[in-house]
C-alpha positions in Angstrom: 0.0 0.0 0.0 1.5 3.3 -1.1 1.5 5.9 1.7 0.1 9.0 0.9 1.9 12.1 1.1 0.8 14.7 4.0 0.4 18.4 2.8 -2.2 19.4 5.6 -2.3 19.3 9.5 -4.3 21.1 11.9 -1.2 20.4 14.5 2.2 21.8 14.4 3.3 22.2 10.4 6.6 20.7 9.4 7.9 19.2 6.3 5.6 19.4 3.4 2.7 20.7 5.3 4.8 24.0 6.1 3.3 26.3 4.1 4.9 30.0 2.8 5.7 32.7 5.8 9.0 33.3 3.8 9.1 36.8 5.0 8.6 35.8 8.8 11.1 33.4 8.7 13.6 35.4 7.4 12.9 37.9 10.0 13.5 35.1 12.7 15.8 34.3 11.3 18.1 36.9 11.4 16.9 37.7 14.9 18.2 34.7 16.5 21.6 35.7 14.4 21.6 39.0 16.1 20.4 37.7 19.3 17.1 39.4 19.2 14.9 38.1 21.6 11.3 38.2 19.6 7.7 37.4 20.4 5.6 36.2 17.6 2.3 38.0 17.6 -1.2 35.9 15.6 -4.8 35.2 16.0 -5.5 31.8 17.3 -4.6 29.1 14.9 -2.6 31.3 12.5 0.6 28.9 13.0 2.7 30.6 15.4 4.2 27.5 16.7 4.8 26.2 13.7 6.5 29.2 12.7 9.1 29.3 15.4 9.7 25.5 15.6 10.0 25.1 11.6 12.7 28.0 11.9 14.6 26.6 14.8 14.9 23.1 12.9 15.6 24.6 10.1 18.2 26.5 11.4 20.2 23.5 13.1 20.1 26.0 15.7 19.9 23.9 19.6 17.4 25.2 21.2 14.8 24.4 24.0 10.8 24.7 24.1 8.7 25.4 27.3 5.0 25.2 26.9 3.9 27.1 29.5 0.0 25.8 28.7 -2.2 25.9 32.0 1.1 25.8 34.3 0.0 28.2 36.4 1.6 27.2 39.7 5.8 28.3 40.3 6.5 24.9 40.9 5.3 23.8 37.0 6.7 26.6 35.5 10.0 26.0 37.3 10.1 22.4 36.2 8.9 23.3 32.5 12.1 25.7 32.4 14.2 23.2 34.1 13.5 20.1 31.8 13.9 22.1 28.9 17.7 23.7 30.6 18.5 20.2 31.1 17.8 19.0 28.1 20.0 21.6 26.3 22.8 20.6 28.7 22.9 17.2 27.7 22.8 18.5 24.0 25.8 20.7 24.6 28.2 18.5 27.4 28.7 14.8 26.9 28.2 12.8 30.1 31.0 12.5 32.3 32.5 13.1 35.3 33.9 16.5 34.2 30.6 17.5 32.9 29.1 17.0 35.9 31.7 19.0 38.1 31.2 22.2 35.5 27.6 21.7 35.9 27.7 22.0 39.7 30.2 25.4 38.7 27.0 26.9 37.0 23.6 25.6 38.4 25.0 26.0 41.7 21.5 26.3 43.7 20.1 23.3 41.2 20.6 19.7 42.4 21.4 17.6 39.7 20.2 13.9 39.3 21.5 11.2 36.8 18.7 9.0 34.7 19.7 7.0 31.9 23.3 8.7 31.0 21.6 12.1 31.4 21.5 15.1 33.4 18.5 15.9 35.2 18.6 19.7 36.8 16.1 19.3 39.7 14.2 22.2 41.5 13.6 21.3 45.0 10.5 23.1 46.4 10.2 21.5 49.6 12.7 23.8 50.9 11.9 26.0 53.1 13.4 29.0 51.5 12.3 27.9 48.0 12.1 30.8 45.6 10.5 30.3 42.2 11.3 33.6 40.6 15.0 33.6 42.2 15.3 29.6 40.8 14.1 30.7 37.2 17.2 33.4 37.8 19.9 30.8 38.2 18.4 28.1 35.9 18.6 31.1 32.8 21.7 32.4 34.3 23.5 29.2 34.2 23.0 28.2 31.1 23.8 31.5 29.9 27.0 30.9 31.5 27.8 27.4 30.2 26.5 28.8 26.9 29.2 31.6 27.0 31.8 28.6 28.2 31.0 26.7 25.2 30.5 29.5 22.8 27.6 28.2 21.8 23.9 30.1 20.7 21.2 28.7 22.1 17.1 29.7 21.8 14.6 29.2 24.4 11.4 29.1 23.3 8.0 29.6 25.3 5.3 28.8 23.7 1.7 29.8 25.5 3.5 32.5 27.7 0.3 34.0 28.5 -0.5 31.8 31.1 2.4 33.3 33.0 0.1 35.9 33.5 -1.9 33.7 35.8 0.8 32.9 38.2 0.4 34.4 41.4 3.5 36.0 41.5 3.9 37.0 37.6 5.8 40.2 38.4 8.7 38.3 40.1 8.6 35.6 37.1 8.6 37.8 34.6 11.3 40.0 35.9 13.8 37.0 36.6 13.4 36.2 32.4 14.5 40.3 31.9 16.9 39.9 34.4 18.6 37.3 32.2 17.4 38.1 28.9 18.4 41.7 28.8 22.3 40.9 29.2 22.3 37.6 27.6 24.7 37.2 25.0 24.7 33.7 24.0 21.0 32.6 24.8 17.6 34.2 22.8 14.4 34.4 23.8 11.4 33.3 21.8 7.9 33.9 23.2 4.5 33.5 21.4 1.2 32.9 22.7 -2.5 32.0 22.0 -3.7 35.4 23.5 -2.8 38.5 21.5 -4.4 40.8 24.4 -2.2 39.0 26.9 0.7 39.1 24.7 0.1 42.9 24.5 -0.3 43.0 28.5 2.7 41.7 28.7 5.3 43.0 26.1 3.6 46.6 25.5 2.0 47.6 28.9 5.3 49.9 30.6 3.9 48.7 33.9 5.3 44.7 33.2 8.9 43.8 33.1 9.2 42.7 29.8 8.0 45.7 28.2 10.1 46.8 25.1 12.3 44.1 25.4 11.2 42.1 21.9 11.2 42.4 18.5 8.1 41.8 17.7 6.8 39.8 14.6 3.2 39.8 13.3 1.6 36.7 11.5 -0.9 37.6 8.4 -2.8 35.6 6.4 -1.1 33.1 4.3 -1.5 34.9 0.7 -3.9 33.7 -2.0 -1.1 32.9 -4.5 1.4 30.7 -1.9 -1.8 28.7 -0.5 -3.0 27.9 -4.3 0.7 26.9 -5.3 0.8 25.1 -2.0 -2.4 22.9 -2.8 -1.9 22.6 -6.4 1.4 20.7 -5.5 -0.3 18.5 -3.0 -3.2 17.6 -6.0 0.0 17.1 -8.1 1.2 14.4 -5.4 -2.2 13.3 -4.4 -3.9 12.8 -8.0 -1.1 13.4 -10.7 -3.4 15.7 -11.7 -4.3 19.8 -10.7 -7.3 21.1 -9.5 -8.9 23.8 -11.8 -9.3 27.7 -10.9 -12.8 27.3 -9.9 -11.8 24.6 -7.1 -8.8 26.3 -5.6 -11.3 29.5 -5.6 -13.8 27.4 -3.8 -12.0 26.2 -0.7 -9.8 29.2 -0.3 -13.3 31.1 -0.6 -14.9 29.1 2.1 -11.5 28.9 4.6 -11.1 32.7 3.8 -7.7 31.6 3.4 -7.4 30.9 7.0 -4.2 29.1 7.8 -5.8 26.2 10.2 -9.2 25.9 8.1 -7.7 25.7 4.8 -5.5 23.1 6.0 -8.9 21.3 7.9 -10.8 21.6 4.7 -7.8 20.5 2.8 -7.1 17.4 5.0 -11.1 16.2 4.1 -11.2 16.8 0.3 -7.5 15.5 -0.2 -9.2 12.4 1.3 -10.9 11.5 -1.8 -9.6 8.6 -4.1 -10.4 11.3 -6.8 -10.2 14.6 -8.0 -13.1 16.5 -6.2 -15.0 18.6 -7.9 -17.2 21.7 -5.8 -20.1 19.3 -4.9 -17.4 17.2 -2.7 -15.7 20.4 -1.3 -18.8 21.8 0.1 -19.7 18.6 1.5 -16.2 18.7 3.1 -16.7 21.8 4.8 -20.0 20.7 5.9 -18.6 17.9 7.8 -15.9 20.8 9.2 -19.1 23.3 11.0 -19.9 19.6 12.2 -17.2 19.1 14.4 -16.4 22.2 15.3 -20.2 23.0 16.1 -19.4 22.0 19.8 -16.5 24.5 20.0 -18.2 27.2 18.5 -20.9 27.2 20.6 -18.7 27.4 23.7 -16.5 30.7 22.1 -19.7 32.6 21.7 -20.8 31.3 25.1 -19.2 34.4 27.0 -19.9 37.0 25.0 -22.7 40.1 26.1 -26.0 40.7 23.8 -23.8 44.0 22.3 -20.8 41.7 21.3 -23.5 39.6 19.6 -25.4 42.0 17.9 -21.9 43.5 16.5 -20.8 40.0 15.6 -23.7 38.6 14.0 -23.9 41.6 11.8 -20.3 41.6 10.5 -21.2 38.1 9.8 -23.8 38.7 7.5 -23.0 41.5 5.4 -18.7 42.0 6.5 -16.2 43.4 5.5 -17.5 46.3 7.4 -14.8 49.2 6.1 -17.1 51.7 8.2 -18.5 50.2 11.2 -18.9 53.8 12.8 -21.2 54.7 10.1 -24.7 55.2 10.5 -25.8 52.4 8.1 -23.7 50.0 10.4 -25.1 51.5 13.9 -28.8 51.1 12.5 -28.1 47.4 11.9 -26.8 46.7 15.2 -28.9 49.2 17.0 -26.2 50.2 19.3 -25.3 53.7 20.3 -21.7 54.5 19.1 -19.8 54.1 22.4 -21.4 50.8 22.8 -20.7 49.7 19.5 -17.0 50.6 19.9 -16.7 49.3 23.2 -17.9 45.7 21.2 -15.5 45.9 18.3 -13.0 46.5 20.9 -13.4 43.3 22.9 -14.0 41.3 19.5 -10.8 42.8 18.4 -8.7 42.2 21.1 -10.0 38.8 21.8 -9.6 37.2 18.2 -12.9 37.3 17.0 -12.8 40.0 14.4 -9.8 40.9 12.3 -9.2 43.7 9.9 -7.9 43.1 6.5 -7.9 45.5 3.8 -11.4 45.2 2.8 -13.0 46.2 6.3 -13.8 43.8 9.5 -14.4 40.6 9.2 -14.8 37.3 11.9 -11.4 35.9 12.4 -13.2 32.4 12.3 -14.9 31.3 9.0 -16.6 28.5 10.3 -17.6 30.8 13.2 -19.5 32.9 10.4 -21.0 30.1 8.5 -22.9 28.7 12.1 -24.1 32.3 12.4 -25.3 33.1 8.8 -26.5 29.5 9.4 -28.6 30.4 12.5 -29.5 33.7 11.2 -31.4 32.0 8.7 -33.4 29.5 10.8 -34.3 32.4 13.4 -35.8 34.7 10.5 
């Protein structure tokens, strides 16, 4: 049985299902060279991961990841950072004796266990006068320190660094990374996040500790012409044959050329022991608002009746290019501060974007349910 090749994930992109951001990885690129520490700014699902971690293996560079998703006690963060430290140690010093001894020079408030031929650096919390922030201090500044001894770059990378934010002592975190990160030499810093308004809480409020201390690098839209060259080489591969204008058109029309529902759509039509034509595509993205009916639901679930009214109307007749306009405020029936105040929120909380054409839902499924709904209310 031949195996069929994969151009489309909904997890982390890699390989063949990596798709364009030539510009963006260029820019990260020649960060890291610099040693320009760099947070990677997106809606939800736009492929920031992906980004950073096709980059880093493209690179060669060694580096370390720390997913700081739902560790909102020290204790996990502090063993998130220290499994990924230790990890990068066994990368850069072979085990031996020696190693250990210039180890014990640089992580001197980390114990350090032995499993399997590796080093483990081990936070011990028990102790009475166990400090989180103060242990992420000495964890980044030693291996900033055997970094420098080796002469070696090296990238950490945290990925959901929002949910620092819900530590109880965030503050004292965050300002043990800057303490670090603002002299390193020899390690960068990558941080990206699911949360744009937290992101922004956190790199661009003058109040936090990080602020101004990234480049900062924002994900778009994957364009029209790289997502149709993109999919007319996986038809190639899938079909040894290409999909017509009027097919490409069709799904990138549906996904709105969003980089996570293109590639879900994708992943169903490419399915098909033939080429689809638009009847199968539709179908396909059918069976997408089915699964994701669920989740939609439960994203709309906290929003107020103005955030609603705002949304539901984008949906139906967006791109707004003038939602101030009276036209606009007559459809929602929302006095203009109110209506601001709703844009605001849907803005900052991913579920309105603005592209060159006006504002529009950031979620394309999101807008079919409601058009959908719309429909059987009226």
């Amino acid at each position: 049985m031949m195996t069929q090749d994969i151009f489309f994930t909904t997890k982390v992109a890699s390989g063949k299902t990596f798709c364009n951001l030539i510009q963006e990885r260029e820019r990260l690129l020649n960060n890291i060279s610099k040693g320009q520490h760099t947070v990677v700014v997106a809606p939800r699902r736009y492929g920031k991961t992906s980004l950073v971690c096709y980059v880093l293996e493209e690179s060669e560079v060694l580096y370390g990841k720390i997913d700081l998703f739902c560790a909102v006690y020290e204790k996990d963060i502090c063993d998130k950072i220290s499994r990924a430290v230790s990890k990068v140690v066994n990368r850069i010093l072979p085990f031996s004796q020696k190693a250990i001894k210039l180890i014990e020079q640089y992580f001197k408030n980390t114990s350090i266990g032995i499993k399997a031929g590796q080093f483990e650096l081990k936070i011990e919390a028990a102790r009475a006068s166990f400090d989180p922030s103060q242990q992420i201090q000495d964890l980044l500044e030693g291996l900033e320190g055997l970094a420098e001894k080796n002469n070696q770059k090296i990238v950490l990378f945290f990925d959901e660094f929002q949910d620092l934010l819900k530590a109880d002592d965030s503050l004292k975190l965050q300002a043990a990374i800057r303490a670090v990160a603002q002299v390193s030499r020899h390690v960068v810093y990558i941080f990206s996040g699911s949360s744009r308004v937290m992101l922004k809480k956190i790199f661009e409020n003058r109040n936090q500790p990080l602020y101004m201390l990234c480049n900062k690098i924002i994900l778009e839209r994957i364009s029209v012409e790289a997502l149709s060259q993109h999919i007319q080489a996986a038809a190639e591969a899938r079909w040894r044959k290409s999909l017509n204008t009027e097919q490409i058109t069709e799904i990138l029309a549906l996904t709105e050329t969003h980089p996570y529902y293109t590639n879900m759509l994708c992943d169903k039509v490419f399915d098909h022991k033939k080429l689809p034509v638009i009847a199968d595509i539709n179908r396909c993205w059918d069976e997408c608002l089915l699964e994701q009916y669920d989740k939609i639901i439960a994203d709309l679930f906290p929003l107020n009746t103005n955030r609603l009214k705002v949304l539901t109307q984008m949906a139906l007749f967006g791109p707004i290019a003038e939602p101030n306009s009276k036209a606009f405020l007559d459809c929602t029936g929302l006095a203009l501060g109110s209506l601001q105040k709703a844009i605001d929120y849907l803005m900052d909380y991913d579920y309105l974007y603005k592209s060159t054409e006006g504002y529009t839902l950031v979620d394309p499924l999101m807008k079919k349910f409601i058009i959908l709904k719309t429909a059987v209310d009226s």
